[in-house]
DSSP file (Angstrom, degrees, kcal/mol; ACC not computed):
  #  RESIDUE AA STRUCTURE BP1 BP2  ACC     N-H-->O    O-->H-N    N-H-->O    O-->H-N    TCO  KAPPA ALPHA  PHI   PSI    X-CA   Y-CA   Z-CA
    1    1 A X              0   0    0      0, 0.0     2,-0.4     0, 0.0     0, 0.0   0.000 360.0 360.0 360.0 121.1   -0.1  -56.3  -27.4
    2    2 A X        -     0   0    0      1,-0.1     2,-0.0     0, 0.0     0, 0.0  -0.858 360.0-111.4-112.1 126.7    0.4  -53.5  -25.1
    3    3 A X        -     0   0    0     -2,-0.4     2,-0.7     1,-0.1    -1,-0.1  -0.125  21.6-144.2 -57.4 144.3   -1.7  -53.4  -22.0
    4    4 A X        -     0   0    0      2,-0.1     2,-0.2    -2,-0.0    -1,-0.1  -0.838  10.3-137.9-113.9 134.3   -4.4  -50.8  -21.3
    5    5 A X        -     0   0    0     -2,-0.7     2,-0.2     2,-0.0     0, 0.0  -0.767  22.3-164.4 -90.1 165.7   -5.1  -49.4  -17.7
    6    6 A X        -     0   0    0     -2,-0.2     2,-0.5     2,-0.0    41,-0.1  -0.661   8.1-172.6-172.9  70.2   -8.6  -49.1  -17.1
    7    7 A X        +     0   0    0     -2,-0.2     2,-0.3    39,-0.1    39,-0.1  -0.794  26.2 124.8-119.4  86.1  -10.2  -47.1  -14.3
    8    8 A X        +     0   0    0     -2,-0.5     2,-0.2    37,-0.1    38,-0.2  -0.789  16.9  49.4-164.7-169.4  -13.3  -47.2  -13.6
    9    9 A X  E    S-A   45   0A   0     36,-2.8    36,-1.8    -2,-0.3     2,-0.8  -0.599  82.4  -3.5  96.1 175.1  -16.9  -47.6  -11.5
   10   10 A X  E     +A   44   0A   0     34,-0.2    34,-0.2    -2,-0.2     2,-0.2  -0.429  49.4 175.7 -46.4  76.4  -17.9  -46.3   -8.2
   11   11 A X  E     +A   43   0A   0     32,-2.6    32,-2.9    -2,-0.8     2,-0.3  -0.729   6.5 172.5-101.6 146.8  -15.7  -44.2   -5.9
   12   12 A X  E     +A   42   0A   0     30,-0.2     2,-0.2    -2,-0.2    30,-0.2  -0.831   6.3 179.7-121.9 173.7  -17.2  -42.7   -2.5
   13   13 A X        -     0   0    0     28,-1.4     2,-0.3    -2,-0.3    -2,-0.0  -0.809   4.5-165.5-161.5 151.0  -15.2  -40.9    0.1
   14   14 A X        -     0   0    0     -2,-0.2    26,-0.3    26,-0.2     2,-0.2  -0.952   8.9-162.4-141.2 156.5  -15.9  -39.3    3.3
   15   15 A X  E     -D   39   0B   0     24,-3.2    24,-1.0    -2,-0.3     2,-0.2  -0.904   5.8-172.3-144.8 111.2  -14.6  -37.1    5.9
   16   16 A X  E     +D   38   0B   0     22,-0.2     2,-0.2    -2,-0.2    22,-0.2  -0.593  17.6 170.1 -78.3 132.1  -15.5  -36.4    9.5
   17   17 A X  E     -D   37   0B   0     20,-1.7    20,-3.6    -2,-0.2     2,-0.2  -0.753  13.5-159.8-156.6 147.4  -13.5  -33.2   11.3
   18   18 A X  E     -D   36   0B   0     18,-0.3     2,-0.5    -2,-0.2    18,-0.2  -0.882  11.7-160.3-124.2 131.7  -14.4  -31.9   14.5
   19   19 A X        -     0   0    0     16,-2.5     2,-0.4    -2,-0.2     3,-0.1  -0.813  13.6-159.2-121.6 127.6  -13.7  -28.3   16.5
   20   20 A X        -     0   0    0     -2,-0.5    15,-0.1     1,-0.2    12,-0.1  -0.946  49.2 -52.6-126.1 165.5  -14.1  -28.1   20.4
   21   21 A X        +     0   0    0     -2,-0.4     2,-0.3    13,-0.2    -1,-0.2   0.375  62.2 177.3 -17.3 147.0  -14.6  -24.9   22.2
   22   22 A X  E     -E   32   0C   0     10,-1.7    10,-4.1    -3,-0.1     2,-0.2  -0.935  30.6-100.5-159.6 142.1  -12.2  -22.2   21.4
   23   23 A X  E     -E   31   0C   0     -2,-0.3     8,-0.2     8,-0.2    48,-0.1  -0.536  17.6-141.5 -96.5 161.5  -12.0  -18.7   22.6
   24   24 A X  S    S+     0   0    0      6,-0.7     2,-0.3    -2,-0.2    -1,-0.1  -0.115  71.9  21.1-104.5  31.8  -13.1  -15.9   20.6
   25   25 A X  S    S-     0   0    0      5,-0.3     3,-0.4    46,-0.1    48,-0.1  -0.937  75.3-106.4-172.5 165.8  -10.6  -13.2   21.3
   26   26 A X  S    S+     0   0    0     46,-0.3    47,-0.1    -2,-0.3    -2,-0.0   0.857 123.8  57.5 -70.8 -35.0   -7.0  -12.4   22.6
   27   27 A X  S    S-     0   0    0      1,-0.2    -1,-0.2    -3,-0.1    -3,-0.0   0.842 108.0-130.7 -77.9 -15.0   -9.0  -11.1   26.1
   28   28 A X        +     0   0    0     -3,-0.4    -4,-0.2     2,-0.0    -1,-0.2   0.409  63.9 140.3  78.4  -5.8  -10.5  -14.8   26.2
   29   29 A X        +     0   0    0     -6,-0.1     2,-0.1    -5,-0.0    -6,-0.0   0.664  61.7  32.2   6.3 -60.0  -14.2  -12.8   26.7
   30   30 A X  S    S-     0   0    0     -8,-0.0    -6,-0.7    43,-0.0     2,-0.3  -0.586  73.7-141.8-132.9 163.9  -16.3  -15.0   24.6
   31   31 A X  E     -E   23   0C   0     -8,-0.2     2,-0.6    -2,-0.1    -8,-0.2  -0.964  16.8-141.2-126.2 145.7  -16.0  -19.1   23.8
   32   32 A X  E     -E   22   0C   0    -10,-4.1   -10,-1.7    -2,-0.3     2,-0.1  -0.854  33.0-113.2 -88.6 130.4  -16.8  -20.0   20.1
   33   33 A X        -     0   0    0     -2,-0.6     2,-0.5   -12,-0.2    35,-0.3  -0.483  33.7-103.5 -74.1 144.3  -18.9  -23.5   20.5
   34   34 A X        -     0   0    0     -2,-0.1   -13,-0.2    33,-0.1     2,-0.1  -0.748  39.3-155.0 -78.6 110.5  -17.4  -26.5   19.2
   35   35 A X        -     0   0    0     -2,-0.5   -16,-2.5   -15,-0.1     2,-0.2  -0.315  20.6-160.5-122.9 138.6  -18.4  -28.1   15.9
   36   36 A X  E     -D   18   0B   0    -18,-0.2     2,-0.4    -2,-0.1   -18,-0.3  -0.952  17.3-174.4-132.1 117.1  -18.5  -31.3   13.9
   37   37 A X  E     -D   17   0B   0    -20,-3.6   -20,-1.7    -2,-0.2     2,-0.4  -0.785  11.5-152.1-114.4 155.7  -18.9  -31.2    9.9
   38   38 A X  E     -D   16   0B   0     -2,-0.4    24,-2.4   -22,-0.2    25,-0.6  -0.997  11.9-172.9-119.2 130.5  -19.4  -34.2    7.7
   39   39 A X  E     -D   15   0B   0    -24,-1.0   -24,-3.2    -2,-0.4    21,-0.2  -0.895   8.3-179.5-114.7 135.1  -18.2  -33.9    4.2
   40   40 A X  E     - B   0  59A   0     19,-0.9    19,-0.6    -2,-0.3     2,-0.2  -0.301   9.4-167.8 -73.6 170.9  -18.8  -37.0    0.9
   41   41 A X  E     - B   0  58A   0     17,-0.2   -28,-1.4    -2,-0.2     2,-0.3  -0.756   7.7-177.8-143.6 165.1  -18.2  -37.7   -2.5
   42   42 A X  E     +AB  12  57A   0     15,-1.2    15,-3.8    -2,-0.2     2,-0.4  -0.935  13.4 176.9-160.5 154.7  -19.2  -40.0   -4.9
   43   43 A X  E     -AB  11  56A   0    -32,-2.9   -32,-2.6    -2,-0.3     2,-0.6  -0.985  18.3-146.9-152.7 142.1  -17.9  -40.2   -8.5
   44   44 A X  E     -AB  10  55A   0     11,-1.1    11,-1.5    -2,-0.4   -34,-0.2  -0.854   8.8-167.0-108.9 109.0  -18.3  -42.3  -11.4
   45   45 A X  E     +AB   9  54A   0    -36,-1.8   -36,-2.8    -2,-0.6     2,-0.2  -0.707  17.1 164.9-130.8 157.8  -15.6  -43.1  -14.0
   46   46 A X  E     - B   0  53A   0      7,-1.3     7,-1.9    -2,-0.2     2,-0.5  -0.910  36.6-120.7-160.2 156.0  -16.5  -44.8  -17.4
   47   47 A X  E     + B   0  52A   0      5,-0.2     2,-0.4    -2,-0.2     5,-0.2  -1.000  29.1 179.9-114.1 121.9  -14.9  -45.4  -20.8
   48   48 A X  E >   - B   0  51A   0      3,-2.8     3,-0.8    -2,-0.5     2,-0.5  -0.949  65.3 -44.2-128.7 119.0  -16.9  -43.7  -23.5
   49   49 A X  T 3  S-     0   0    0     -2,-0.4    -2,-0.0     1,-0.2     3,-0.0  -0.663 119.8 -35.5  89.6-135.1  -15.3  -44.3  -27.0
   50   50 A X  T 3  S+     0   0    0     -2,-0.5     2,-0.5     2,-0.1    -1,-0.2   0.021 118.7  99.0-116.3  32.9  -11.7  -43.7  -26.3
   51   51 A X  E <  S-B   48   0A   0     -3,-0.8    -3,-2.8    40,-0.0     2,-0.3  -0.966  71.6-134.0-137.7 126.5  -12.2  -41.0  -23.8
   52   52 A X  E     -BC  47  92A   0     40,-1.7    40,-2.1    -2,-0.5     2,-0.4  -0.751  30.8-164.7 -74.7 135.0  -11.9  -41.8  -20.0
   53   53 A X  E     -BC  46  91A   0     -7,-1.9    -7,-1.3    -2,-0.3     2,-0.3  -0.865   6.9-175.3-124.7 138.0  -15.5  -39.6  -18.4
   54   54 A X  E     -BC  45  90A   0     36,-1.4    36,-4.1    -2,-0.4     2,-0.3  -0.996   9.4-162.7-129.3 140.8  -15.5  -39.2  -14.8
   55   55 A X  E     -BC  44  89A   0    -11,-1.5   -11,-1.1    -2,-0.3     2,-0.3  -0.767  19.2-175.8 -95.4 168.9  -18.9  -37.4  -12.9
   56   56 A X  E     -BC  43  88A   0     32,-1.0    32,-2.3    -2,-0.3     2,-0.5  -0.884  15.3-172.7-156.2 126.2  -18.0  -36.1   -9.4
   57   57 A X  E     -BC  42  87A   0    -15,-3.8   -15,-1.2    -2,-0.3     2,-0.4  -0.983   4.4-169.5-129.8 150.7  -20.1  -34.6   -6.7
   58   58 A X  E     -BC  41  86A   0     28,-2.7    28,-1.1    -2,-0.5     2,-0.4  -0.886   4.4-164.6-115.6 143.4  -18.7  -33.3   -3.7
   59   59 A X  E     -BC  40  85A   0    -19,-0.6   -19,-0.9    -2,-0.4     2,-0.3  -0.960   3.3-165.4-131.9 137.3  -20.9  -32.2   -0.5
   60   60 A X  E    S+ C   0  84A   0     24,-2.5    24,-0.8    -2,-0.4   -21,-0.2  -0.989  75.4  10.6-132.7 133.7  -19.1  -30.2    1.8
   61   61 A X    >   -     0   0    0     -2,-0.3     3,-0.6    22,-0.2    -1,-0.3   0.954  68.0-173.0  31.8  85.2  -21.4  -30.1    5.5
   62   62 A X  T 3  S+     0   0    0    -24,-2.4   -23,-0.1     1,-0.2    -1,-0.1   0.818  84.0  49.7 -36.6 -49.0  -23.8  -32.7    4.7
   63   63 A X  T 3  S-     0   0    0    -25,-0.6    -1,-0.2     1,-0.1    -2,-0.1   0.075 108.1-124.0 -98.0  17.0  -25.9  -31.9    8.0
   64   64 A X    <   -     0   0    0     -3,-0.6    -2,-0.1    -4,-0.2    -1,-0.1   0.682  41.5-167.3  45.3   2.2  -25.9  -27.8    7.0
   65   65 A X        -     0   0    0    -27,-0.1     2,-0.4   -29,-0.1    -1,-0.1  -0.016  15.5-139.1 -12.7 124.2  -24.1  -27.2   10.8
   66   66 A X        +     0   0    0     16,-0.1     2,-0.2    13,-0.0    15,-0.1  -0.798  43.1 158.3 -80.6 137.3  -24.1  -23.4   11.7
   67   67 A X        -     0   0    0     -2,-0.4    13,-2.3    13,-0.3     2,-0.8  -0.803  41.9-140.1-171.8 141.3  -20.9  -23.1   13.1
   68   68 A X  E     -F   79   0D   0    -35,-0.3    11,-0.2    -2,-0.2     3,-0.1  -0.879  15.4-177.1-110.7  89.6  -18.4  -20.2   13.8
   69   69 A X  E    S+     0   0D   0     -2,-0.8     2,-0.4     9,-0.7    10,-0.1   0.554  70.3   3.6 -75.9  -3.5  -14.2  -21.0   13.1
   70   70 A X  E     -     0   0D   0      8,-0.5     8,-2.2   -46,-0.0     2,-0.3  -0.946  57.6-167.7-176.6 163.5  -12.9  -17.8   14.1
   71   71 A X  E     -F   77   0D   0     -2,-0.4     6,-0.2     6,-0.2     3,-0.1  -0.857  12.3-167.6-142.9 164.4  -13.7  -14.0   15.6
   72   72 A X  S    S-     0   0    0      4,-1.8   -46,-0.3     1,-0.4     2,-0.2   0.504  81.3  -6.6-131.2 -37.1  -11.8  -11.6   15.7
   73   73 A X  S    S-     0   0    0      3,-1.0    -1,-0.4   -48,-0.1   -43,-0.0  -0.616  82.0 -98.0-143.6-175.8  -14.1   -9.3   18.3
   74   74 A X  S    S+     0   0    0     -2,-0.2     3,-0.2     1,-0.1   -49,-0.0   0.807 132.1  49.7 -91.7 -23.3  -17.8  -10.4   19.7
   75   75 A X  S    S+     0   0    0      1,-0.2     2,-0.4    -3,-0.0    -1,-0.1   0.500 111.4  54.8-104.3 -15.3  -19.3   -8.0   16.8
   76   76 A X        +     0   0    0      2,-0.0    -4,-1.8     0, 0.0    -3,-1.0  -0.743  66.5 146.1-106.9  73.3  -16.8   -9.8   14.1
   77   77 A X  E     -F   71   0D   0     -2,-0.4     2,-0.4    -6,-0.2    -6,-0.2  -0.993  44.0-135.1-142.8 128.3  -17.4  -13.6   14.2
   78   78 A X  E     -     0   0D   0     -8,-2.2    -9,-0.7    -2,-0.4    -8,-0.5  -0.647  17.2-145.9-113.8  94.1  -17.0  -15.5   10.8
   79   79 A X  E     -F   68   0D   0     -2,-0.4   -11,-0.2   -11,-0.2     2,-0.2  -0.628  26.2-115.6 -74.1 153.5  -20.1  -18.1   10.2
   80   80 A X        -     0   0    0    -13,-2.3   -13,-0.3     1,-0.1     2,-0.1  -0.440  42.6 -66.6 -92.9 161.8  -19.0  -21.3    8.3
   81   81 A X        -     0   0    0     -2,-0.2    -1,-0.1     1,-0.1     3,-0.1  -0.069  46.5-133.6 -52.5 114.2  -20.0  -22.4    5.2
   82   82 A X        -     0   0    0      1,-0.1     2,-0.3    -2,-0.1   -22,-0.1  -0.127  66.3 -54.5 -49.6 169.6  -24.0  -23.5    4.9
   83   83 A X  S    S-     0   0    0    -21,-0.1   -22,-0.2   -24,-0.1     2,-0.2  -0.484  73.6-168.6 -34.6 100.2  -24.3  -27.1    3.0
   84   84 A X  E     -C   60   0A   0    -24,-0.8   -24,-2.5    -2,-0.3     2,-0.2  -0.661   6.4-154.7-129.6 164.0  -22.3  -26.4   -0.5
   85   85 A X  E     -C   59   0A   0    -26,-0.2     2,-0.3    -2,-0.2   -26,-0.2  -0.829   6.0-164.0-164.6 127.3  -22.4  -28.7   -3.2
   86   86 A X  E     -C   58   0A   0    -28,-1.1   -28,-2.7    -2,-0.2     2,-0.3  -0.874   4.8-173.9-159.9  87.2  -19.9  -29.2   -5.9
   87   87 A X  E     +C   57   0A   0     -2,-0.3     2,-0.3   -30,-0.2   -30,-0.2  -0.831   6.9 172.1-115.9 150.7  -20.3  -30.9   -9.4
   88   88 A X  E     -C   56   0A   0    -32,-2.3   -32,-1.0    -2,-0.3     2,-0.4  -0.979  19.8-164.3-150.2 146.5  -17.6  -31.9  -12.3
   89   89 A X  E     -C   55   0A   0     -2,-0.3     2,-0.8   -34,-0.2   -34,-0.2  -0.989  17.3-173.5-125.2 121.3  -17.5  -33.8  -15.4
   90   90 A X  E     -C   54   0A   0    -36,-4.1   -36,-1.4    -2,-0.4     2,-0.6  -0.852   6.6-166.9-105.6 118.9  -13.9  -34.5  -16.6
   91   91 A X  E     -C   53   0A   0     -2,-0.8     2,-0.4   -38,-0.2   -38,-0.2  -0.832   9.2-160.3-103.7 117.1  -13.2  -36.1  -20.0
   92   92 A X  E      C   52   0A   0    -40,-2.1   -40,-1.7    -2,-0.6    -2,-0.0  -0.690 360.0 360.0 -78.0 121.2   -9.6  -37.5  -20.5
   93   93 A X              0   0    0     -2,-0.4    -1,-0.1   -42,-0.2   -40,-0.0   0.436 360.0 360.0-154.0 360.0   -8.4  -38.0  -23.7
């Protein structure tokens, strides 16, 4: 009898990363304000049949933070990403 691996149930994960002040040009002029985004998952994995099925959703800045990672000038300053959200269904077989 040869063993079968078997993967399955609830996965979450989360991720915290944080930005402090940074300035917004080579003259040092402007400060871009410092930021903290919270990112998730949750997934589900399942055997249906013979075919392993996984769902996945990913949230990338739970809390929708406005927040600026880089300038180039004060008239060129890059907003971050709004509250994005990310779905997959994989089936392995």
């Amino acid at each position: 009898m040869t063993p079968t691996a078997h993967s399955g149930g609830l996965g979450l994960a989360g991720s915290v990363s944080a930005s402090s002040d940074q300035l917004g040009d080579t003259a040092n002029s402007f400060v871009l304000p410092g930021y903290t985004l919270l990112n998730g998952m949750v997934a589900y994995t399942t055997k249906i049949e013979n075919f392993t099925v996984t769902a996945q959703l990913n949230v990338k800045n739970i809390t929708d933070t406005v927040y600026y990672p880089s300038a180039s000038s004060r008239s060129t300053i890059t907003t971050g990403a709004p509250r994005t959200f990310l779905g997959s269904l994989r089936v392995e077989f």
